[in-house]
N, C-alpha and C positions, 0 to 999 in steps of 0.2 A: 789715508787722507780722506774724512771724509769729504762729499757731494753739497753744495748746499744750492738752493736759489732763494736768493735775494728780492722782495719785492719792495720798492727803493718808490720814494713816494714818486708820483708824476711820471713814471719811468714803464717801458717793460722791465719783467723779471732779468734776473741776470745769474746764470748758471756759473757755479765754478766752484773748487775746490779749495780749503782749510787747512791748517795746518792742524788745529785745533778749533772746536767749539766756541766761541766766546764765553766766559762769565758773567757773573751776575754786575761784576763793579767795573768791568770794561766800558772804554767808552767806543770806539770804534771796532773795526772789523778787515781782517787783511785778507782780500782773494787771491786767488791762485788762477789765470788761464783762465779771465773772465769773457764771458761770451751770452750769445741769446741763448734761450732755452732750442732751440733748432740747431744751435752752432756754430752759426753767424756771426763773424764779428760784431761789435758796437759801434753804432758811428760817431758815436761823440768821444771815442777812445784812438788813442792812433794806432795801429795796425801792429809795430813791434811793443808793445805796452804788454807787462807778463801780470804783473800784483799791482792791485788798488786795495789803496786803503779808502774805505767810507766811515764816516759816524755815523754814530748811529740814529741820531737827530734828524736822517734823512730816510730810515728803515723803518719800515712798514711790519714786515714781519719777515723774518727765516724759515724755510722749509728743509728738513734737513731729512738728505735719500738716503737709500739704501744701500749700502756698502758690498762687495761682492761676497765680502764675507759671512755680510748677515742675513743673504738674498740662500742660503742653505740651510733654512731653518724646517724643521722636519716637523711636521703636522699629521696628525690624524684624521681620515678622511672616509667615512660608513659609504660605502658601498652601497 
């Protein structure tokens, strides 16, 4: 599942997980265990609140992290 943060116009970023990517003909975006980028709740969410749906007519842009599994990628390094 990957990682993403959100930066959502007007707003902080907002950290949380996908189930998938969005496409290209999507219009909105459904998170997973949305939170500040520190880990902080949101305060304009309420506290048992798991998935927000946003459109995307309020998205700035997506940053999409590094997964644990891709965080093992093997590089060559000259000594």
């Amino acid at each position: 599942m990957p990682s993403v943060l959100i930066h959502i116009q007007n707003e902080d970023p907002v950290l949380g997980e996908v189930d998938e990517l969005p496409g290209a003909s999507d219009t909105i975006i459904t998170v997973k265990n949305p939170r500040k980028r520190d880990g902080k709740d949101l305060a304009y969410l309420d506290p048992s609140v798991t998935t927000v749906i946003w459109p995307f007519s309020r998205i700035n842009f997506i940053e999409v992290m590094l997964g644990e599994e891709e965080e093992d990628i093997i590089t060559f390094v000259r000594e």
